[in-house]
C-alpha atoms as one frame of an Amber mdcrd trajectory, in Angstrom:
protein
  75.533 -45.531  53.150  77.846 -42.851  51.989  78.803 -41.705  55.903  78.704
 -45.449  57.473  82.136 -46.249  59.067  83.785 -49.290  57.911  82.085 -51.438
  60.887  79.032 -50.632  59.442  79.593 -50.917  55.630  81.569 -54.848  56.720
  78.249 -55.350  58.813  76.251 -54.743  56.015  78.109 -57.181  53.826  77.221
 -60.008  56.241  74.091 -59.420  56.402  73.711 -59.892  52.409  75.892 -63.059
  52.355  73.779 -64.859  54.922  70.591 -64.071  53.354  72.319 -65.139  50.301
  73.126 -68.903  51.368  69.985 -70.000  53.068  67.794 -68.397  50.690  69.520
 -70.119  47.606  69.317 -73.635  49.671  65.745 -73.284  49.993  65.545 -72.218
  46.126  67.588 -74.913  45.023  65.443 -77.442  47.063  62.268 -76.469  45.988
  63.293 -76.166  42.097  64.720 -79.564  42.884  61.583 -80.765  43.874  59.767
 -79.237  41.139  61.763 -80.377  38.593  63.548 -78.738  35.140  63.812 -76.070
  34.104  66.441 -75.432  36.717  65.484 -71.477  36.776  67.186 -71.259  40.188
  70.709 -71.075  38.436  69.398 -67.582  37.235  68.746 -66.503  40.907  72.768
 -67.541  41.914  73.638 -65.770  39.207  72.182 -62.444  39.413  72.489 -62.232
  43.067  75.592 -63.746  43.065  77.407 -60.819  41.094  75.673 -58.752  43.187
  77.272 -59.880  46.319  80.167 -60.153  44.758  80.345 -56.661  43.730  79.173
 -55.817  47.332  82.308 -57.082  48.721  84.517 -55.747  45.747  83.136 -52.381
  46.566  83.192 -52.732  50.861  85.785 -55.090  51.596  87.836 -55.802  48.124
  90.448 -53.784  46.068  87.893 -51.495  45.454  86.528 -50.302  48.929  87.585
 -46.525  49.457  89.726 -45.838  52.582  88.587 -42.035  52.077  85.646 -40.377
  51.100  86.241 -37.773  48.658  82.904 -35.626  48.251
């Protein structure tokens, strides 16, 4: 995504965060309903940093307003 315009690269970051909540509601139900170990705390984690570090890098202090190549 190195020549998407900023539309696209915010675009992309909304698409990641609302797979992220709906997919970790029906994770957290079903571990729920499975019972321990509560593995789906693993799951929020890893994909949490990555979502965070997808809006750090797109929309957060570090999103480049120039591409240098």
């Amino acid at each position: 995504m190195k020549n998407a315009t900023p539309a696209q690269k915010q675009l992309g970051f909304r698409i990641h965060a609302i797979a992220f909540v709906p997919t970790l509601v029906v994770l957290a139900i079903v571990n729920r309903l499975t019972g321990p170990p509560y593995w789906v705390l693993w799951v929020l984690l890893g994909w949490g940093v990555g979502l965070f570090c997808h809006w750090f890098f797109v929309l957060g202090p570090g999103a480049r307003t120039s591409e240098t190549s």
